[in-house]
C-alpha positions as CSV (number, residue, x, y, z in Angstrom):
1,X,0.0,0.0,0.0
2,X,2.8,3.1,1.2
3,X,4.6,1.6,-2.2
4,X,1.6,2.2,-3.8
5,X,1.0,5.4,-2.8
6,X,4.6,6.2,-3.2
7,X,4.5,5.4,-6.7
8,X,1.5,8.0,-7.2
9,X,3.1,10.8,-5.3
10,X,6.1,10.4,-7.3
11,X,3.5,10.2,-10.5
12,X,1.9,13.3,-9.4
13,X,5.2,15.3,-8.6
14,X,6.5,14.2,-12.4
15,X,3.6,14.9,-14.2
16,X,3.9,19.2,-12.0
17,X,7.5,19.1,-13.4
18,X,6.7,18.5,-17.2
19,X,3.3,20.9,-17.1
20,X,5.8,23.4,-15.7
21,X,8.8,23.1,-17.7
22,X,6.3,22.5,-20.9
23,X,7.5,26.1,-22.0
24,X,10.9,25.6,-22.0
25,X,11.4,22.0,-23.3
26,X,8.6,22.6,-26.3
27,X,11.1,25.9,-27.1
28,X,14.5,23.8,-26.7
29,X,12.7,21.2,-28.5
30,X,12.0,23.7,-31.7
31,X,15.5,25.0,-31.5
32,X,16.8,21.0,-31.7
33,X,14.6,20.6,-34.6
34,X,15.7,23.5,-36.2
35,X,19.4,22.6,-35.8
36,X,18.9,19.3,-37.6
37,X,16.9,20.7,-40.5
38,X,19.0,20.6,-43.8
39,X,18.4,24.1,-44.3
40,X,19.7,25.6,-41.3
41,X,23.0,23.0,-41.2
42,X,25.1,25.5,-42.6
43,X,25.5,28.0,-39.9
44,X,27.4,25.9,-37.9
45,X,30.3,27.3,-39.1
46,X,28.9,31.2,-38.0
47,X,28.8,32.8,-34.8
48,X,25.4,33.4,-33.0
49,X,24.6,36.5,-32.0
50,X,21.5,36.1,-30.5
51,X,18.1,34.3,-31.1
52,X,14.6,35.4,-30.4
53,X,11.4,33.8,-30.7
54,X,8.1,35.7,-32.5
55,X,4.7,35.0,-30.9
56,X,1.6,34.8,-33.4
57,X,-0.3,37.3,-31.2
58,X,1.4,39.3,-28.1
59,X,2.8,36.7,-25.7
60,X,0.5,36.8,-22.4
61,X,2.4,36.9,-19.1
62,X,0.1,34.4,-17.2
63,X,-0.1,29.9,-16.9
64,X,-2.4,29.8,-19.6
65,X,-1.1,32.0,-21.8
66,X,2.3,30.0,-21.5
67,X,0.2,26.8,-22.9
68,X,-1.7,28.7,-25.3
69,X,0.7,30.8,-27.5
70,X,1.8,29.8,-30.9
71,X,5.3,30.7,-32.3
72,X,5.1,32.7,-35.3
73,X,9.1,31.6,-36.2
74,X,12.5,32.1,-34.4
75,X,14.6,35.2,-35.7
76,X,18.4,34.3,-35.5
77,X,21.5,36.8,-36.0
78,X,24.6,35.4,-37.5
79,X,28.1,36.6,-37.9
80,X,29.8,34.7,-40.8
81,X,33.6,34.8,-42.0
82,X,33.4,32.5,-45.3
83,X,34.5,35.6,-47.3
84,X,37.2,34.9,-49.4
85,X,37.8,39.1,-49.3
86,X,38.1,38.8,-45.4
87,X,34.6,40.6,-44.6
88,X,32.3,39.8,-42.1
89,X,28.9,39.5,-42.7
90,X,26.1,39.9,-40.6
91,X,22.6,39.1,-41.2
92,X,19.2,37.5,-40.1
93,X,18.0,34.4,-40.3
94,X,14.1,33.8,-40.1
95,X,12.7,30.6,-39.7
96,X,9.2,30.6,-39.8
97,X,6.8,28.0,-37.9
98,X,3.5,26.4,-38.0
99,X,2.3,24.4,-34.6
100,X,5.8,24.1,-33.9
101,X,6.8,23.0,-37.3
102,X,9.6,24.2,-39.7
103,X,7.5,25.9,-42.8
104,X,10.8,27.5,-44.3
105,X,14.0,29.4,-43.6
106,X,14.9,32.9,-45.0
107,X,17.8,35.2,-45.4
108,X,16.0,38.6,-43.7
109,X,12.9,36.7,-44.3
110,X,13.4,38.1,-48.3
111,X,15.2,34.9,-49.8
112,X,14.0,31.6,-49.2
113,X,17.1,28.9,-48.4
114,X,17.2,25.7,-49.6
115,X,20.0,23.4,-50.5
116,X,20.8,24.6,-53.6
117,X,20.6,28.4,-52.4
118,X,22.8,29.2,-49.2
119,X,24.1,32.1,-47.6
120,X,27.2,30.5,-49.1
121,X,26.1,30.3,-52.4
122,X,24.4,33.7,-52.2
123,X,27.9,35.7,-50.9
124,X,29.9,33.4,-53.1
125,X,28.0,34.4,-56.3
126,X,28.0,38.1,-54.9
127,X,31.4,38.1,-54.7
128,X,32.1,37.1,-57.9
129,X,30.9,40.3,-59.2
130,X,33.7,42.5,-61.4
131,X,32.5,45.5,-60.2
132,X,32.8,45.0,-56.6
133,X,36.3,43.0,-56.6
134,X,37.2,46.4,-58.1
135,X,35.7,48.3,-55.3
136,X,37.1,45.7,-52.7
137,X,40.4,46.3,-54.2
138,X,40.6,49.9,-53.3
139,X,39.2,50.8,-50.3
140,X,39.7,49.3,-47.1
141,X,35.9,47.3,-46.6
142,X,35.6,44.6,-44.0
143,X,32.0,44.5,-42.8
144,X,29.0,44.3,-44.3
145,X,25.2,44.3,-42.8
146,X,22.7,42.9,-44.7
147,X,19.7,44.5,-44.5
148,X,16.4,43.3,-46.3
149,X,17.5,43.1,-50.2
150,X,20.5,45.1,-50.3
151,X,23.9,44.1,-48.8
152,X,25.9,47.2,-47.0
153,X,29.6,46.9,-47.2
154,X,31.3,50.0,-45.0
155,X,35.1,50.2,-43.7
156,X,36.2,53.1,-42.1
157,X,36.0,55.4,-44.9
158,X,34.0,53.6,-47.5
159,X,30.7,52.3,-48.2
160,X,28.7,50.2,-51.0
161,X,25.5,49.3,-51.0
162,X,24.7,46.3,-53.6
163,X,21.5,44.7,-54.7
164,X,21.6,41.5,-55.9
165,X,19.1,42.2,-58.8
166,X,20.8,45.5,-60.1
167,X,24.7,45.3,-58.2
168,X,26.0,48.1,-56.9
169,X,23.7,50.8,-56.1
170,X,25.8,53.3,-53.8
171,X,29.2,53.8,-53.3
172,X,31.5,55.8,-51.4
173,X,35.1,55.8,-51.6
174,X,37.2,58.2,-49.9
175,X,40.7,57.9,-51.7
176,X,41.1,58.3,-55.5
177,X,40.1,54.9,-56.6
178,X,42.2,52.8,-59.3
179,X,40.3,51.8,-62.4
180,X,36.3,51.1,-61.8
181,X,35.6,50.1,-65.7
182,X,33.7,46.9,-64.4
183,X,31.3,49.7,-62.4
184,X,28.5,50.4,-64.6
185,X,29.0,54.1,-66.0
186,X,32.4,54.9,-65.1
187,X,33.7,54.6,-68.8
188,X,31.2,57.2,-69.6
189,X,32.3,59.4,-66.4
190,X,35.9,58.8,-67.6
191,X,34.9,59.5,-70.8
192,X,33.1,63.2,-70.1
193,X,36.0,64.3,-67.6
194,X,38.7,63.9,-70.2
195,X,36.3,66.7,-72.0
196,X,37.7,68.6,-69.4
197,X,41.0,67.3,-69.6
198,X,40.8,65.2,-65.7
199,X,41.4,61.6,-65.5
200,X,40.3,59.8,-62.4
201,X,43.7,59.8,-61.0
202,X,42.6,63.4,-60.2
203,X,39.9,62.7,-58.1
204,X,40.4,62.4,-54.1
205,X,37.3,61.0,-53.3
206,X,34.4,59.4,-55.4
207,X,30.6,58.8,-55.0
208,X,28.5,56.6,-57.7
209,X,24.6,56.9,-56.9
210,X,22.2,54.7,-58.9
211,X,18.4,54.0,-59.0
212,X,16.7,51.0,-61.1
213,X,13.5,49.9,-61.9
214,X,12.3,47.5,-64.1
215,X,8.8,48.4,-66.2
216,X,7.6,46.3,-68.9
217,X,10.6,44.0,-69.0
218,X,13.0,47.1,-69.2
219,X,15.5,48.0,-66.9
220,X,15.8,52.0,-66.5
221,X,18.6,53.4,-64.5
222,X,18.8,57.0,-62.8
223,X,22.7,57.5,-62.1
224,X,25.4,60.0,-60.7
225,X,28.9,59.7,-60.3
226,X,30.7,62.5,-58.0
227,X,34.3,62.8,-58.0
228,X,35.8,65.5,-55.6
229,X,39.0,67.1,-56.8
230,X,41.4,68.8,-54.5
231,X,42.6,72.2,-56.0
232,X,39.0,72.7,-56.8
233,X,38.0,73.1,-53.0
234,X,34.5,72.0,-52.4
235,X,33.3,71.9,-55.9
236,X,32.3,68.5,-57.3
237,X,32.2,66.7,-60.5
238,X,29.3,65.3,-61.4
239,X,27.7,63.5,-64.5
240,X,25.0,61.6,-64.5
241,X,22.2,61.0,-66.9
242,X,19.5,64.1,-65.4
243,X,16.0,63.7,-66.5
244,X,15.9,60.5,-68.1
245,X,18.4,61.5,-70.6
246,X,19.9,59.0,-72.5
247,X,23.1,60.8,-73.2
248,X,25.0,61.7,-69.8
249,X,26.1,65.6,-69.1
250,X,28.5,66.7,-67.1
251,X,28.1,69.6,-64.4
252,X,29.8,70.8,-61.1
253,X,28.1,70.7,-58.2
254,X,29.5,74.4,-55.8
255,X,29.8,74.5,-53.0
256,X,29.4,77.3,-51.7
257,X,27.4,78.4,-54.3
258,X,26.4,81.8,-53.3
259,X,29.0,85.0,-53.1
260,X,28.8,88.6,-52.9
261,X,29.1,90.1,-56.2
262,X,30.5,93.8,-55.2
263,X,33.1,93.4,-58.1
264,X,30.6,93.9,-60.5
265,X,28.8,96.9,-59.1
266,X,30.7,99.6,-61.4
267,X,29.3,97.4,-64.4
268,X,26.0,97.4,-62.6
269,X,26.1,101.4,-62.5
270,X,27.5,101.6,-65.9
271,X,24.3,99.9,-67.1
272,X,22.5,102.1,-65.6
273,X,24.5,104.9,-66.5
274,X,23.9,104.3,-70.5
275,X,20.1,104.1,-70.1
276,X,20.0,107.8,-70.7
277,X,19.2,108.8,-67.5
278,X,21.0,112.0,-66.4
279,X,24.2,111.1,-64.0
280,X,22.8,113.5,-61.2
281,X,19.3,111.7,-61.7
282,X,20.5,108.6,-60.9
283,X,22.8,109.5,-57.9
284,X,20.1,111.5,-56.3
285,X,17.0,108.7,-57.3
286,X,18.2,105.4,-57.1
287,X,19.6,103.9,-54.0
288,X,21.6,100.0,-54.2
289,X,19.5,97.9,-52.0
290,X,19.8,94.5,-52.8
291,X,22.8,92.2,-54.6
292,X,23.9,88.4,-54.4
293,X,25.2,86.1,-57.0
294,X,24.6,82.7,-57.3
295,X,28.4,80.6,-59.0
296,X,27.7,77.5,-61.2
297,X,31.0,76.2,-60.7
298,X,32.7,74.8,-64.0
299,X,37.1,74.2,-64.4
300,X,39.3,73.1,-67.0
301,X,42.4,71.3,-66.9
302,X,44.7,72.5,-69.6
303,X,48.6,71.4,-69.4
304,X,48.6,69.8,-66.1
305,X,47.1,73.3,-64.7
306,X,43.6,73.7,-63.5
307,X,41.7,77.1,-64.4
308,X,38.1,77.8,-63.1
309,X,36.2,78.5,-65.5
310,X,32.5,79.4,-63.1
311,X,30.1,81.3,-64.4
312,X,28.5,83.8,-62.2
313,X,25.2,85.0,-62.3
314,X,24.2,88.4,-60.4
315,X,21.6,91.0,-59.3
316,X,22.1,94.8,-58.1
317,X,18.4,95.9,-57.3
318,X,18.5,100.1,-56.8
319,X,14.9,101.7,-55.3
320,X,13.8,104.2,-57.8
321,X,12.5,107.4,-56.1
322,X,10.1,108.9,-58.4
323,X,8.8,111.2,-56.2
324,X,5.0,110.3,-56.6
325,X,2.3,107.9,-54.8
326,X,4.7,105.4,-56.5
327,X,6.9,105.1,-53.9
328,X,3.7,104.6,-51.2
329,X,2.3,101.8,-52.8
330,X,3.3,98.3,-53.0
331,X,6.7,97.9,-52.3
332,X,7.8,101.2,-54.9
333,X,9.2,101.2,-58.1
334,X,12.7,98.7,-58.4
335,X,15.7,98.8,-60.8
336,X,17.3,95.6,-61.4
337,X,20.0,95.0,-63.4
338,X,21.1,91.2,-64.4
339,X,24.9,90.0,-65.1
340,X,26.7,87.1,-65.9
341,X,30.2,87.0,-65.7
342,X,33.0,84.7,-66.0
343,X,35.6,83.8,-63.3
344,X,38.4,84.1,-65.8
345,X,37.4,87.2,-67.2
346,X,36.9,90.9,-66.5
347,X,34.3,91.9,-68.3
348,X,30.1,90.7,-67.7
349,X,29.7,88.6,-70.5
350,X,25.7,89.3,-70.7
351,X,23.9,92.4,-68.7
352,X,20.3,93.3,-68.8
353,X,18.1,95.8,-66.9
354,X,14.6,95.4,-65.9
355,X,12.3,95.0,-63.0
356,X,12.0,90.9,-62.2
357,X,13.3,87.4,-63.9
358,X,9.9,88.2,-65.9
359,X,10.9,91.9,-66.9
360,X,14.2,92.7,-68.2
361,X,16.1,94.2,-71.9
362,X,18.9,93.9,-72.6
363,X,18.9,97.7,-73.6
364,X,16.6,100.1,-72.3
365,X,16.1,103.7,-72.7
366,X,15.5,105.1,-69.3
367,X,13.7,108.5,-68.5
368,X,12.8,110.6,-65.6
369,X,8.8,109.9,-65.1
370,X,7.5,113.5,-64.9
371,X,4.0,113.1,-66.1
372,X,2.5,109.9,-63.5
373,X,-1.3,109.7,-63.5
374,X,-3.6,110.4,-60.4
375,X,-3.5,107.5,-58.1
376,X,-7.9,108.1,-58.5
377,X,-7.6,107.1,-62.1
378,X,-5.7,103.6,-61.0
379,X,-9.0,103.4,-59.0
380,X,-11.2,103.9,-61.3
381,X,-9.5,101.9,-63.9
382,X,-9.4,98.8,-61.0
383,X,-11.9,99.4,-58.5
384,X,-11.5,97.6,-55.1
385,X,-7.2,97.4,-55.9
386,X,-5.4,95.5,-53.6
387,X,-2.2,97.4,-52.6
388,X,-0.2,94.2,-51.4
389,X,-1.0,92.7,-54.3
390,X,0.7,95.5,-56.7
391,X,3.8,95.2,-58.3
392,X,6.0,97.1,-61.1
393,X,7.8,96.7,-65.0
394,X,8.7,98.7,-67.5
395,X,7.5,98.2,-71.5
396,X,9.6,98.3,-74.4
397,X,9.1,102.1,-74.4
398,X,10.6,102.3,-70.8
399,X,6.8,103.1,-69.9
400,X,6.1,102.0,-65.8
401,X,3.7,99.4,-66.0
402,X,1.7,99.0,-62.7
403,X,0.4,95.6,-62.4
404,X,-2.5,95.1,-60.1
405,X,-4.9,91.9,-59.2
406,X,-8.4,92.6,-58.9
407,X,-10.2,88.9,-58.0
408,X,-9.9,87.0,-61.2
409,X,-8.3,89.9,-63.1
410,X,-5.3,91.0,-63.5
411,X,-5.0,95.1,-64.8
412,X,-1.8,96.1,-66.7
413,X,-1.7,100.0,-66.1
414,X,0.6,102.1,-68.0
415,X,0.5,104.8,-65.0
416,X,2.2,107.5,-67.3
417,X,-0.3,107.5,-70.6
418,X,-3.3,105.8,-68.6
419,X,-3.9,103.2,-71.6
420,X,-4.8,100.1,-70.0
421,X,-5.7,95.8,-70.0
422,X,-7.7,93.3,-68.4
423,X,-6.6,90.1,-68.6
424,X,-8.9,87.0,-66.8
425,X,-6.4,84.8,-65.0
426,X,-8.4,82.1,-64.5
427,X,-7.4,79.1,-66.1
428,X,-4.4,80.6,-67.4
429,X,-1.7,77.9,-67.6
430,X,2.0,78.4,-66.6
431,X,4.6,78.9,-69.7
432,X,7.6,77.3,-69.5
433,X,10.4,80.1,-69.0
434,X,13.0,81.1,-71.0
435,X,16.8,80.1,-70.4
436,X,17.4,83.3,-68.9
437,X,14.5,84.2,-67.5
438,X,15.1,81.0,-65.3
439,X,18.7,81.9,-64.8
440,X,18.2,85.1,-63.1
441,X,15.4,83.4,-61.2
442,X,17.1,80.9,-59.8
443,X,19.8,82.8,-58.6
444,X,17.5,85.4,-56.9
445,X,15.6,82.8,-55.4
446,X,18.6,80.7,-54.4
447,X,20.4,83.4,-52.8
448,X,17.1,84.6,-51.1
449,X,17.1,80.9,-48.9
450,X,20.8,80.6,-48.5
451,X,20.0,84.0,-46.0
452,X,17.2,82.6,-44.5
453,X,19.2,79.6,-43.5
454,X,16.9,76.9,-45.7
């Protein structure tokens, strides 16, 4: 009978120890499972990091919900040295579970393993590729962290970031690199720079930026390759293939691309000057107010010497006092006069005068406005005008043009004959501006954020 009841007690005491350490033998059981699957066998050879265990819903922190969760899958982080360029890779490996069951295993739960496609395979094949051994060769990678698709190699100074439908994507290389010709664009960047008489044993640094996308069984790549040159400070050399274009250009990117353009204010004046307006007119009348200058930075290397060549495009805007109700409303009448100038040359190349980016000559006869209509006939010509909505220009007889919108309308008001228009803005579509009218508004409105601090 006492062995008897021995034998239950001991029964009972059995049976408490499995129903309590159910949760930890069914997760030890999993892992041991997962270890002998054929897909998992090769990470033997890596370093783990650290496992973690997903829950189908959020786990519950009481007895039954220790019984009653189900695993979603088991999330382990590898470090792996099978590299034959001595990197070491980290990455995720996701094995996904049904009832405790393997359903499959994934690298970063993107690319289903089997046993013909390993991580081994998969960095092997990588590895193989012409443009990276090229990359690998000249900068001083060792790491790489790979994340979803895309595989990021970084050293200390450099960084790549490969896809294994499209290669590389990104890189960054921080001393001049040796020949990239395997790198998809880099003849063509080669190519374009000896236009300007640089080879890439010129360039310090180098950055290759690309963007593909398939559609309709094409491939269509967005690209720029930077290349920084020392003795041309911050400037960079870029060419990539803007727009969609199918033939690459070549530009500089400045940096900083926004200087004061006093050197040019005698040409500015000059301008001014051979407008026809008398000399004491214009010293007593217009006042400077406003200048800046935006640099599109462009150089040349000619006979192992390197000559900026930057084109610089400026604005001097001068307050025109004409002594009338002018000068009260809206923000007055304003003189601007346009230049662009080269860095390796004295004189403007181009100057025009004018009012805005939308109102300029390139020669103008100026005079003193003596005969300016009553500010009542503006009134009556626009009734219910809108001061803060008033500006100025000046028609190809050097007339002042007010320009005032009234609701829908906008009234063109020649304020020293009275003639007039009416023009209905509604549904009036946007032209496409000029070169220059573009130019000079860019640089206005570049220079005006660059002092904001945007």
């Amino acid at each position: 009978m006492k062995i008897r009841l021995r034998f239950i007690v001991w029964l009972v005491v059995f049976i408490l120890i499995i129903v309590v350490m159910y949760p930890v033998l069914r997760s030890q059981l999993i892992l041991n499972r997962i270890r002998y699957d054929s897909r998992f066998a090769e990470f033997k050879r890596c370093i783990l990091k650290g496992y973690e265990f997903e829950y189908v819903d959020e786990p519950r922190h009481d007895i039954i919900g220790w019984y009653s969760q189900q695993y979603r899958g088991v999330r382990f982080n590898f470090e792996d040295t099978l590299s034959t360029h001595h990197i070491t890779y980290s990455y995720c490996v996701y094995v996904s579970l049904s009832y405790n069951n393997i359903n499959s295993v994934a690298l970063e739960r993107e690319i289903p393993l089997s046993k013909d496609v390993t991580v081994k395979k998969i960095i092997s094949d990588i590895e193989k590729d012409s443009s990276l051994i090229q990359i690998f060769k000249c900068t001083d990678i060792n790491t790489c962290k790979i994340d979803w698709r895309y595989f990021n190699y970084n050293g200390i100074g450099d960084t790549v970031r490969y896809s294994r439908k499209f290669g590389v994507l990104y890189a960054k290389i921080s001393h001049t690199p040796h020949n990239l010709s395997a790198l998809p664009h880099f003849p063509e960047f080669i190519s374009l720079a000896r236009e300007k008489g640089f080879s890439y044993t010129d360039l310090g640094s180098f950055r290759y930026i690309r963007h593909s996308e398939i559609y309709n069984n094409v491939q269509h790549d967005t690209w720029r390759i930077q290349g920084n040159i020392g003795a041309c400070a911050q400037d960079i050399l870029e060419i990539g293939n803007y727009g969609g274009l199918l033939k690459p250009q070549l530009k500089w990117l400045s940096l900083p691309d926004t200087l004061d353009p006093g050197y040019l204010a005698d040409f500015a004046y000059k301008k001014i000057s051979e407008s026809n307006l008398p000399t004491y007119y214009i010293k007593k009348n217009l006042n400077l107010v406003d200048k800046g200058s935006m640099r599109h930075a462009d150089y040349i290397k000619t006979k192992g010497q390197i000559i900026e060549t930057s084109r610089i495009v400026g604005y001097f805007t001068y307050q025109w006092h004409t002594d009338s109700w002018i000068d009260e409303i809206g923000n007055g009448l304003k003189l601007k006069v346009y230049l662009i100038a080269y860095s390796n040359k004295k004189q403007p190349e181009m100057m025009h005068i004018g009012t805005s980016p939308n109102n300029f000559f390139e020669q103008l006869t100026l005079h003193i406005p003596d005969n300016i209509i009553d500010y009542s006939t503006v009134k009556r010509i626009c009734p219910g005008i809108d001061s803060s909505q008033i500006s100025y220009k000046f028609n190809k007889q050097s007339n002042i043009i007010m320009v005032a919108r009234c609701g829908d309308y906008q009234y063109d008001i020649n304020v020293e004959t009275g003639d007039h228009s009416k023009i209905n803005m509604r549904g009036v579509k946007c032209d496409i501006f000029p070169y220059l009218q573009h130019l000079y508004g860019a640089a206005e409105g570049i220079v005006e954020s660059r002092r904001r601090g945007q």
